[in-house]
C-alpha positions, 0 to 999 in steps of 0.5 A: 009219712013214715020216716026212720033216723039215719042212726037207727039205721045204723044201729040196725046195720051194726048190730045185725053185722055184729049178730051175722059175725058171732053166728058165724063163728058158732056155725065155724066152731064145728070145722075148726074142732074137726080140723084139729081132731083130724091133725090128731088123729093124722099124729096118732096114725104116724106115731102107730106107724112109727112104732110099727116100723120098729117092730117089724125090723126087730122081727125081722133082725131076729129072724136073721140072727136066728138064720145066722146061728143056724149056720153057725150050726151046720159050720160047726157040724160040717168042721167036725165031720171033716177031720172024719171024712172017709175019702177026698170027695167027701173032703172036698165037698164039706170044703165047699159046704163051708166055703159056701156057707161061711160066705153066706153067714157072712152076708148075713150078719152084714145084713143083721147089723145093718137092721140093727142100725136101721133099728136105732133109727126108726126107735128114735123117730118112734120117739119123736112122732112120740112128742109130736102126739102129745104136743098135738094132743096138748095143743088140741085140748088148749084150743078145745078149752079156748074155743069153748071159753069163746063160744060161751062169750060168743053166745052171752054177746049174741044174747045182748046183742039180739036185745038191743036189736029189739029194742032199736027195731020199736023204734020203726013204725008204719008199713016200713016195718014189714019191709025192713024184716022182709029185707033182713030175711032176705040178705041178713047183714047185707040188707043196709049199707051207707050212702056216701059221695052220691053212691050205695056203698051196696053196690058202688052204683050212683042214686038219683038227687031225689033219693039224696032228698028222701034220705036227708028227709029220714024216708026210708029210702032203698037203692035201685041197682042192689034193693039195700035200704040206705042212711046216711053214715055219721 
């Protein structure tokens, strides 16, 4: 008859949940790497554009002074052919030229001081998606040297761990040994799960007495409603 201690079962239960969890958090690492570049990355397109912003309002408050000093121009100009002007019409029509004019280079450097203030704005929040890269960068290459200094213990620990799984899996025997890998193929972890108060801690779904029976008995012993090889726990 071949029979399996409740405590080998347990040892196989842990280490392979132990295996399943390491595994896991090497099949993770990749995400996690790729989470943070993109949080870079997404600093770097907002410092771009920061500095972007700057640029295009100094462009853009050089233009309107150059559009200021033309005016000037033309004022200083129209004054002068005032005082020379050979009739009231041609007086009045520099006049107007003026008046017109003095109103718009007016507005205009309204409007060049109101970029001007826009400019020290935007250079201070250039400046602060400056520090957010850095520290964004800073802090990715702390986590990238943490998860490779994980992922190292990780791999020494699946390493032993996949050791001792051998050497507890010697410890079946009989036809059960082809059962117990096809169950571990087929559901990893999940394959074992303690039987306590009368049920499959599986499933949560109650076992007959006679399996109760097989199990004091050290029969390996699978739960009917879920397939899961049960053992006693401690």
């Amino acid at each position: 008859m071949t029979t399996v201690s409740a405590e080998t079962l347990r040892t196989l239960h842990r280490l392979h949940e132990q295996l399943a969890e390491l595994r896991g958090q090497l099949d993770r690492a990749p995400k996690q790497i790729a989470v943070r570049r993109a949080a870079v990355t997404a600093l770097n397109n907002d410092r771009n554009a920061a500095h972007e912003a700057v640029a295009s309002a100094r462009k853009a408050a050089d233009g309107k002074q150059l559009d200021v000093k033309s005016q000037e121009q033309k004022l200083e100009k129209w004054r002068g052919q005032l005082n020379a002007a050979s009739s009231n019409q041609e007086y009045n029509t520099l006049k107007e030229q003026i008046a017109a004019t003095e109103m718009a280079a007016s507005v205009l450097e309204d409007e060049t001081l109101e970029l001007l203030e826009r400019i020290d704005e935007l250079t201070a929040e250039a400046g602060r998606a400056d520090e957010h890269l850095a520290k964004g960068e800073d802090d990715y290459a702390a986590f990238e040297k943490q998860l490779k200094e994980r992922l190292a213990s990780c791999q020494a620990d699946i390493a032993r761990l996949e050791a001792d799984l051998k050497e507890t899996e010697k410890q079946l025997s009989g036809d059960f040994v082809a059962d117990y890998h096809r169950l571990v193929r087929g559901k990893g972890p999940d394959a074992m799960a303690p039987m306590e108060g009368g049920c499959c801690l599986g499933c949560g779904q109650s076992i007959t007495a006679n399996m109760q029976s097989d199990l004091m008995l050290n029969k390996p012993t699978l739960c009917k409603s879920c397939g899961v090889l049960l053992y006693l726990p401690e």
